[in-house]
BAZAVO-362627 format. One record per residue (C-alpha): residue number from 1; residue in one letter; y negated, x, z negated. Coordinates in nm, 2 decimals. Last residue first. Example, Ala and Ser with C-alpha at 12.3 -4.5 7.8 and 13.67 -1.06 7.14 Angstrom:
<nodes>
pos: 2 code: S py: 0.11 px: 1.37 pz: -0.71
pos: 1 code: A py: 0.45 px: 1.23 pz: -0.78
</nodes>
This chain:
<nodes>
pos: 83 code: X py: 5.48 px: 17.50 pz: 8.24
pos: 82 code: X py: 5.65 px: 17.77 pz: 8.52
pos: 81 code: X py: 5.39 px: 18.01 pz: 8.36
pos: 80 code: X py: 5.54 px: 17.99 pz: 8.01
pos: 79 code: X py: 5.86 px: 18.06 pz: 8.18
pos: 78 code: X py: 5.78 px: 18.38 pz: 8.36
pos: 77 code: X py: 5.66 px: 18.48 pz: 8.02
pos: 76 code: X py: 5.96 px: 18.42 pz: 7.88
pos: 75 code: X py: 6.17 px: 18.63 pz: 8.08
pos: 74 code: X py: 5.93 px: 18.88 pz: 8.10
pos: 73 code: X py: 5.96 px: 18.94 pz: 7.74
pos: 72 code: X py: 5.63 px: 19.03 pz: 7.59
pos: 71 code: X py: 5.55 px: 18.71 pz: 7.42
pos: 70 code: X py: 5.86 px: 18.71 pz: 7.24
pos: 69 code: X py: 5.84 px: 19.09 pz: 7.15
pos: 68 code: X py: 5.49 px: 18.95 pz: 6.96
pos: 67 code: X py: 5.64 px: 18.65 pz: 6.83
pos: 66 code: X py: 5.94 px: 18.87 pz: 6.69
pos: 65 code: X py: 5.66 px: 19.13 pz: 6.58
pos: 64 code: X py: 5.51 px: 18.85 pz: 6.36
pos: 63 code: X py: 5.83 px: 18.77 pz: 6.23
pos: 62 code: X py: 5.93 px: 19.05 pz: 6.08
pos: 61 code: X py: 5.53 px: 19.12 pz: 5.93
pos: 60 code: X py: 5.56 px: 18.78 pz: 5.77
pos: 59 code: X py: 5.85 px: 18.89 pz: 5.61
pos: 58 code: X py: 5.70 px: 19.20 pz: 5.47
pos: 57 code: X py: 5.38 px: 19.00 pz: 5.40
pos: 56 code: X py: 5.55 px: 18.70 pz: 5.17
pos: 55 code: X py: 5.36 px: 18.48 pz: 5.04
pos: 54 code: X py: 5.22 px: 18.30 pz: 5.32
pos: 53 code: X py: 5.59 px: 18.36 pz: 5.49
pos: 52 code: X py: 5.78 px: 18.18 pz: 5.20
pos: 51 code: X py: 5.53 px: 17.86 pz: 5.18
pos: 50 code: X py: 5.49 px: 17.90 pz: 5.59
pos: 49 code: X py: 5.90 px: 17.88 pz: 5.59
pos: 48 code: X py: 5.93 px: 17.59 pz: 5.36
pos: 47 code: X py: 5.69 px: 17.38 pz: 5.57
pos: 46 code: X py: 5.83 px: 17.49 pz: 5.92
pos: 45 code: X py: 6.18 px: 17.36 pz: 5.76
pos: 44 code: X py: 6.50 px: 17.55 pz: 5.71
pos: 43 code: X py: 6.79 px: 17.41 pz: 5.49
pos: 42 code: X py: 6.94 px: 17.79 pz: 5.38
pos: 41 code: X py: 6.91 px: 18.06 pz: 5.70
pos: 40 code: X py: 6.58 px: 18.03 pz: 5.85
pos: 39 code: X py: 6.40 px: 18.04 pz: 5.48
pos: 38 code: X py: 6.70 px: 18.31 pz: 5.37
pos: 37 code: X py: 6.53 px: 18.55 pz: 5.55
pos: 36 code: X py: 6.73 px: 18.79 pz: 5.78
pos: 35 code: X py: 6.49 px: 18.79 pz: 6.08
pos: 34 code: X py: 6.64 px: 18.80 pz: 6.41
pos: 33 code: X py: 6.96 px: 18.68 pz: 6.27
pos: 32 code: X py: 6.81 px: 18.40 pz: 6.12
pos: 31 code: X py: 6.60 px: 18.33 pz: 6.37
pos: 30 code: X py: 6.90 px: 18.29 pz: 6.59
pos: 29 code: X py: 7.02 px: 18.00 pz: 6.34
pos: 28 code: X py: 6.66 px: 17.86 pz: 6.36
pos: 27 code: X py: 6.70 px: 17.79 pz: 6.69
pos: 26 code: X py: 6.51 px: 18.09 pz: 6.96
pos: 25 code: X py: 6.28 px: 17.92 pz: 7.17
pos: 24 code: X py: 6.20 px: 17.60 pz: 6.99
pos: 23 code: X py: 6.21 px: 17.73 pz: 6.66
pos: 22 code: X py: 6.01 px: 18.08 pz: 6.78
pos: 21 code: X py: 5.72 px: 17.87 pz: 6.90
pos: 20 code: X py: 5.66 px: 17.63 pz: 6.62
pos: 19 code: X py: 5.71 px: 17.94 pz: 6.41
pos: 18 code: X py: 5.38 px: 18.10 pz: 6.56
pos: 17 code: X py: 5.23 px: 17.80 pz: 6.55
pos: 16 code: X py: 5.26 px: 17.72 pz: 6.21
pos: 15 code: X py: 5.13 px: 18.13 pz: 6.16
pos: 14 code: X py: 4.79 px: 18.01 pz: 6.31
pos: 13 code: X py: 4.71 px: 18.21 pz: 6.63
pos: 12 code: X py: 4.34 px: 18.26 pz: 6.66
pos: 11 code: X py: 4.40 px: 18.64 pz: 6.74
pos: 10 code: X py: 4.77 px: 18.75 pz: 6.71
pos: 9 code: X py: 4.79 px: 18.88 pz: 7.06
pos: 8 code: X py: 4.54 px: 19.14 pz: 6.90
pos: 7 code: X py: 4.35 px: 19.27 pz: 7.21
pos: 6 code: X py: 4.02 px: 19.10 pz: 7.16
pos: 5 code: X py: 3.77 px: 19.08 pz: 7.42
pos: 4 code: X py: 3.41 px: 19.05 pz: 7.25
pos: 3 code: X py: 3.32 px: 19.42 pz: 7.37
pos: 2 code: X py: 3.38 px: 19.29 pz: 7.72
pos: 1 code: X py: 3.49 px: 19.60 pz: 7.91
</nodes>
């Protein structure tokens, strides 16, 4: 085993990527409902949700492991490999 591999699938993934992803997968109405923050819910905006997020560790935690399940999904990973 490489003892430089890294098994986070968080590694060297900025958190403006990570809701660049879930906005176009998901809509920020079904983040909402994923994640009950009022930043998805009340005029959301990548910018508005990294200020919230940055500060924020529970919700960053939430939608962290949406990414994560995202990523995980056969569904969508049959998709990324379509691209």
């Amino acid at each position: 085993m490489n003892p430089n591999s890294n098994k986070d699938p968080l590694h060297g993934i900025t958190l403006e990527k990570i809701l660049t992803v879930l906005e176009e997968h998901y809509g920020w109405e079904k983040m909402g409902e994923k994640v009950s923050i009022k930043c998805f819910k009340n005029e959301p905006s990548i910018k508005s949700s990294l200020i919230f997020l940055r500060k924020t560790p529970w919700a960053r935690e939430k939608v962290e492991n949406l990414y994560i399940r995202h990523l995980n999904n056969p569904w969508n990973r049959a998709k990324r490999q379509d691209k």
